[in-house]
C-alpha positions in Angstrom: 105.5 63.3 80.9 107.7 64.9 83.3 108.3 63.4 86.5 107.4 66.8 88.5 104.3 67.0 87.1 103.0 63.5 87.9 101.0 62.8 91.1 102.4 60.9 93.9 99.4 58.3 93.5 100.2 57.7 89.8 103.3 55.9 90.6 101.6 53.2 92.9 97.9 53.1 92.1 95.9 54.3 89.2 93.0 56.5 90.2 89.2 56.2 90.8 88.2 57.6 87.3 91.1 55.1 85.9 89.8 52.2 87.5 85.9 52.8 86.5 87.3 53.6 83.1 89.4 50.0 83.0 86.3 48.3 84.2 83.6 50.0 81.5 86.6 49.2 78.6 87.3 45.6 79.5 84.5 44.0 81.6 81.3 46.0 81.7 80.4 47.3 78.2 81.4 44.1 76.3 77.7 42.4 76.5 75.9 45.4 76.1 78.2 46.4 73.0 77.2 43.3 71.6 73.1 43.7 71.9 73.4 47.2 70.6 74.8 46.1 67.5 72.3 43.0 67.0 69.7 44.8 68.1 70.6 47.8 65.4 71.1 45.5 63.1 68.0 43.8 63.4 65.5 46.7 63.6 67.6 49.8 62.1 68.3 53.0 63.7 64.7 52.6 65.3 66.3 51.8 68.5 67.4 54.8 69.0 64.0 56.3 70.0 63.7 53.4 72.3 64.0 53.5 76.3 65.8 49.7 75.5 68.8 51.4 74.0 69.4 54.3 76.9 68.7 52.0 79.7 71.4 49.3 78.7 73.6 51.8 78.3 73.2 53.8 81.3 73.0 50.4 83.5 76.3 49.7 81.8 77.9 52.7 83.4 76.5 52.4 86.5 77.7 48.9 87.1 81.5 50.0 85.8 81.1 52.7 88.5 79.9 50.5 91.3 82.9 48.1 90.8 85.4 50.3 89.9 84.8 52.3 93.0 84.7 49.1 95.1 87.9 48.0 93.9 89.7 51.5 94.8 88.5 51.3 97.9 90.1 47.5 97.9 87.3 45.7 98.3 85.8 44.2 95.1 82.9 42.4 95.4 82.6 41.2 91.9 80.3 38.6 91.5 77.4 41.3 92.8 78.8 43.4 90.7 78.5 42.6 87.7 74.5 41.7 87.9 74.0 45.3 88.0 74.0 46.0 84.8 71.9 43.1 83.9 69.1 43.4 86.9 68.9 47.3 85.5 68.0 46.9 82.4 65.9 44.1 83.3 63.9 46.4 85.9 63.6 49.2 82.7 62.0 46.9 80.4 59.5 45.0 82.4 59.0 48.3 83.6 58.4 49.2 80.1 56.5 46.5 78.7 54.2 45.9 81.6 55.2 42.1 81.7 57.7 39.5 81.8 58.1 39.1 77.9 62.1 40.7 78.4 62.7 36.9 79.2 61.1 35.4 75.8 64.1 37.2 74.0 67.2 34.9 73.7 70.1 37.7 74.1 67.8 38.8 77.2 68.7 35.3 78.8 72.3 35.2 77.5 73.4 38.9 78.9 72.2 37.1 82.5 74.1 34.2 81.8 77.3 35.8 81.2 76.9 38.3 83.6 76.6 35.4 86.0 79.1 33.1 84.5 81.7 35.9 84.5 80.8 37.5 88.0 81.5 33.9 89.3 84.8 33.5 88.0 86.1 36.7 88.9 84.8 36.0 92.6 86.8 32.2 92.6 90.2 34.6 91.4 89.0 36.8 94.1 89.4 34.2 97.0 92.9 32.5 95.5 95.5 33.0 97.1 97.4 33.6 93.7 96.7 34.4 90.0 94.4 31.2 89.0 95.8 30.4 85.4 92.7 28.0 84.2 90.3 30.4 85.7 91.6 33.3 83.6 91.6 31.1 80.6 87.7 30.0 81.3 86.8 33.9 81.8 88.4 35.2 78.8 87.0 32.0 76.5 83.1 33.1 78.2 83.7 36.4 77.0 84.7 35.8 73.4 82.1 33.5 73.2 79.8 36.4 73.7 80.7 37.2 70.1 79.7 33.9 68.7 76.6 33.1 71.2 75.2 36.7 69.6 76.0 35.6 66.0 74.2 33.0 66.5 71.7 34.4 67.7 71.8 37.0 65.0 71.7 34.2 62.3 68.2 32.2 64.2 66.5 35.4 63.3 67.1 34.8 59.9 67.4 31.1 59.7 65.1 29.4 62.5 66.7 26.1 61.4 69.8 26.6 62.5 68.7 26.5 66.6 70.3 23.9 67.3 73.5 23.3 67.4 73.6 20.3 65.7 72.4 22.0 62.3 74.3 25.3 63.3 77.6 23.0 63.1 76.5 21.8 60.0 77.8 24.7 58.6 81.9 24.3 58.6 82.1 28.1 58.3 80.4 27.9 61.7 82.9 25.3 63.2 85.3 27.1 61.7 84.0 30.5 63.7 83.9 28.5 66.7 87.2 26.9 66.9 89.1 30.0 66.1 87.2 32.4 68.7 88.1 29.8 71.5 91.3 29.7 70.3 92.0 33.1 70.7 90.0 33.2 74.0 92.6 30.7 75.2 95.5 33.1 73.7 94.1 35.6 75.8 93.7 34.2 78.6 97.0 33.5 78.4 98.1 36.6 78.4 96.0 38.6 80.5 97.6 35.8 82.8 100.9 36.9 82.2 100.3 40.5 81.9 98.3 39.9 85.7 101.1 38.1 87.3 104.0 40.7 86.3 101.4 43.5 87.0 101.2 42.1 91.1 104.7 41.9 91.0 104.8 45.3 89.6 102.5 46.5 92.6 105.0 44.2 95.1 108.1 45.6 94.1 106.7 49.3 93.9 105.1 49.0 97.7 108.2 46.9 99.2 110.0 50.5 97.3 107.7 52.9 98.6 108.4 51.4 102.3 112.2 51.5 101.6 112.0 55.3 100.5 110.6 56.5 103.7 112.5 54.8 105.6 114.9 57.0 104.3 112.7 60.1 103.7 110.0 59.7 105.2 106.6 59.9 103.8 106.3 63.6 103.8 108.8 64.1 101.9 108.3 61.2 99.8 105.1 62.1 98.8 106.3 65.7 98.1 109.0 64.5 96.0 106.8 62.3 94.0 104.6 65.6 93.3 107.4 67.5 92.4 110.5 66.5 92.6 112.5 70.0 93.0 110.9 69.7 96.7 114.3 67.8 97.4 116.4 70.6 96.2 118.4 72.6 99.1 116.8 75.3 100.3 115.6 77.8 103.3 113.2 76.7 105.8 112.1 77.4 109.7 112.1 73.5 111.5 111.7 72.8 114.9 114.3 69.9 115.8 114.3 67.8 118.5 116.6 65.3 119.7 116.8 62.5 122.5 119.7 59.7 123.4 119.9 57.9 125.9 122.2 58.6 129.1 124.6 56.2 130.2 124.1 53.8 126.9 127.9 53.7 126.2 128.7 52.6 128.8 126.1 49.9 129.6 126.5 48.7 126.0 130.2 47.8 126.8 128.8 45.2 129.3 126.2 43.6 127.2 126.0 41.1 124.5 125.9 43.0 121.2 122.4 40.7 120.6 120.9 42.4 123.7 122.0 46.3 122.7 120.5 45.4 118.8 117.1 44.1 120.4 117.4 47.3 123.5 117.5 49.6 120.3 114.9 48.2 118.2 112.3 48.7 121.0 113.7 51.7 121.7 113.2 52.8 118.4 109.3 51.0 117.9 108.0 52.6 121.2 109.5 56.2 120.7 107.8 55.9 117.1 104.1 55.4 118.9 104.7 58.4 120.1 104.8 60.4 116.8 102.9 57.9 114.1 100.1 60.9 114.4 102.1 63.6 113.8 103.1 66.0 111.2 106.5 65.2 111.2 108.8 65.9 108.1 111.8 63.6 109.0 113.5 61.0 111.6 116.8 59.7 111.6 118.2 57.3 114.3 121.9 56.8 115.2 122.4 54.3 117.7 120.8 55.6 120.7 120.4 59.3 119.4 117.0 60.4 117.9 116.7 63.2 115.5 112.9 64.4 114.5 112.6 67.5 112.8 109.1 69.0 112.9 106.6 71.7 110.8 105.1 73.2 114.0 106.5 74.1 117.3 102.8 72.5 119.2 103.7 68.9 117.8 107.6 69.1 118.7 106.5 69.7 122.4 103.5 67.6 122.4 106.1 64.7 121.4 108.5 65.1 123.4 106.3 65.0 126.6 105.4 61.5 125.0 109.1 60.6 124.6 109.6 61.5 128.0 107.2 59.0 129.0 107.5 56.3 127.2 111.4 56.0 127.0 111.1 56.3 131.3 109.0 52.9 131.3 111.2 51.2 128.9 114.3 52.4 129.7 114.3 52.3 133.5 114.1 48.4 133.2 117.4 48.5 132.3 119.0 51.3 134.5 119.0 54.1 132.0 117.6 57.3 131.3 116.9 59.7 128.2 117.7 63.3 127.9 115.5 65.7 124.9 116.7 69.2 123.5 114.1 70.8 121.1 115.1 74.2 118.9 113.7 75.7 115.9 114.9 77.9 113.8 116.2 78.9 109.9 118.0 75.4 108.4 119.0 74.6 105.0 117.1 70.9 104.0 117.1 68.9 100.8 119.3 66.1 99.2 122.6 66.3 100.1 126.3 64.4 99.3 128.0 63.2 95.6 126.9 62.3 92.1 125.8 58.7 93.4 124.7 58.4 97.0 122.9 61.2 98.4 120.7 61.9 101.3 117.4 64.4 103.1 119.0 66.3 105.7 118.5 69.0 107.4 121.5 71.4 108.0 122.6 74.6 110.2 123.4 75.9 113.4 119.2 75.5 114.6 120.3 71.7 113.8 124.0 72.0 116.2 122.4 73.6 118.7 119.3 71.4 119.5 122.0 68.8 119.4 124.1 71.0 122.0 120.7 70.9 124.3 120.1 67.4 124.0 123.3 66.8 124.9 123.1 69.1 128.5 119.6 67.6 129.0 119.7 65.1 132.3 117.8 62.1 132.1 114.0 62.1 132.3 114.3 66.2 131.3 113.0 68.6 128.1 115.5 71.4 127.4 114.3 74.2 125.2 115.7 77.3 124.0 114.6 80.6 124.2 113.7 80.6 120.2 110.6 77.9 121.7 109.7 79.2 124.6 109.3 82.5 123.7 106.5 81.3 120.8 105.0 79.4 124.2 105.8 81.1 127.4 102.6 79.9 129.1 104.7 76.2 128.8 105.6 75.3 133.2 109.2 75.7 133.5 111.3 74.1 136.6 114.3 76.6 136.1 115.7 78.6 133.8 119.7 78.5 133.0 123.0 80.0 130.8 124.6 77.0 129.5 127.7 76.9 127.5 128.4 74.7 124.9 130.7 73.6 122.0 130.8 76.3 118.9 128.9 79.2 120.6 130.7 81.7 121.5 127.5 83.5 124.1 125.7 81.4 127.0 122.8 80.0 126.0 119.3 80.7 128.3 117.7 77.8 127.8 114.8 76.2 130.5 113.6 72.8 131.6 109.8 71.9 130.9 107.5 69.8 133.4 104.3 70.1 131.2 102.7 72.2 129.0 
């Protein structure tokens, strides 16, 4: 399969319908595949006109929907779970009969005892803390047992002498039976332990990767990419960009302990990120005290900023300092740029130089905009409009100083 065609939520976490599917294939239907076939076996293809059949197989596909569903929503609740099945079909047929004779059949009994034996298991791997290695051996040998608990069932309806065990392992074709399903069940177990341990670490590594890539993309792009990859490739698009840095940091950072201007930074950066974590934003990129966010929508830029203006005043006027925020939009190039084996998301053009250039003239505690934004919102409350002139452009800039919106 080609990458661009996979979904973003294939690479992380299977889907609903997978999940349902995984629990009918190797949980729900085991039990119920087993009393079908002793049950057709015993009476022919009789069953087939009886409510018994449809109604253990309908309760099987409820109960594989009920869990699966709980556990893509992350929370599992397995031990409920898997009596649905079970108290189902027991409903139907009491239902049915018009009395409690569904419990004077032995494979009746047996699908409740599995249910309940397995249901508890799962719920004890539930609550450890890590992948319990005897407790996936002692679910996987119940469930292969089911195959010999229904044979021998199977073989009392031919032989009533054999219902005990005693006289059933009289038989050394039937010890034989025995030891090997166990066997395998412990084989398994085994197994599925492996195969459950390397698929959390699977599911560690892919989130801890997830996290790392956007950092570095963010997750709109991220997921975009994961959709379809050519959504990285260069190409034309209208951003609004806004920048902040802090006024005065240089300087102040000369006089402090490189410790103190790490830790300054980092809550810099975690409280200016409050103000955006609801936003629509398509990429942010710190360097050292500058801030770089580019935006879809010209509302949210503003909106932001505002909040950047307020928040980096309470932080940053414990230390004597002050931020200054430019915000432009315009035509950019964006997409992966740099060599054959290190490459980066940027965004690139003169809409990117220029909110730079703003930033840069903004004084501490102010919003500078361009014309390009405030002509999609003159109703914004403007202190004073100005011609600037700045590094690259040839023409004065008008550009205007927002107090609210």
């Amino acid at each position: 399969m080609h990458p661009a065609k996979i979904n973003s939520k294939q690479y992380l976490h299977s889907s609903r319908l997978q999940i349902i599917l995984y629990e009918f294939f190797t949980n729900t239907a085991h039990f119920p595949i087993a009393s079908i076939l002793l049950e057709w076996l015993s009476e022919g293809n009789v069953i087939l006109t009886e409510v018994s059949f449809y109604s253990l197989f309908i309760a099987c596909i409820v109960q594989a929907y009920f869990l699966g569903n709980w556990k893509f929503q992350s929370r599992p609740h397995p031990f409920l779970g898997n009596l649905i099945a079970p108290t189902i079909y027991t409903a139907v047929e009491i239902l049915e009969a018009g009395n409690l004779e569904f419990f004077t059949v032995s494979h009746h009994n047996a699908y409740w005892i599995f249910a309940f034996s397995i249901g508890l298991l799962q719920y004890l791997k539930l609550r450890s803390k890590s992948t319990p290695f005897v407790l996936n051996i002692l679910e996987n040998v119940i469930r292969v047992n089911i195959l010999l608990v229904m044979y021998w069932i199977f073989e009392i309806s031919y032989d009533p002498n054999l219902l005990t065990w005693t006289q059933f392992l009289a038989d050394e074709a039937h010890l034989f039976l025995i030891l090997t399903i166990n066997f395998i069940g412990i084989l398994i177990g085994i197994a599925n332990y492996q195969s459950e341990t390397y698929l959390a670490l699977l599911q560690s590594t892919s989130n801890q990767l997830r996290l790392y890539s956007e950092w570095a993309l963010g997750k709109r792009v991220l997921e975009q990419a994961m959709d379809d990859v050519s959504t990285l490739a260069l190409n034309r698009q209208e951003r609004i960009i806004l920048f902040m840095d802090i006024r005065g940091f240089t300087q102040w950072s000369e006089t402090q302990a490189p410790e103190k201007v790490v830790n300054m930074l980092n809550e810099y950066y975690e409280t200016s990120e409050q103000c955006w974590i609801n936003s629509d934003i398509i990429k942010v990129k710190f360097t050292a005290d500058e801030i770089m966010i580019v935006f879809p929508k010209t509302k949210e830029a503003i909106t932001t900023g505002f909040q950047l203006k307020q928040q980096a005043h309470i932080l940053l006027s414990q230390y004597g300092l002050s931020a200054g925020i430019g915000i432009h939009g315009g035509l950019l190039v964006e997409g992966l740029v740099g060599g054959n084996t290190i490459k980066m998301f940027d965004v690139i053009g003169d809409t990117v130089n220029t909110a730079k250039r703003l930033c840069d003239n903004a004084l501490g505690e102010s919003i500078l905009i361009s014309e390009y934004i405030y002509e999609l919102f003159p109703k914004l409350k403007v202190s004073n409009q100005q011609q600037i002139k700045v590094k690259g452009k040839a023409d004065y800039l008008k550009v205007y100083s927002i107090i609210s919106s």
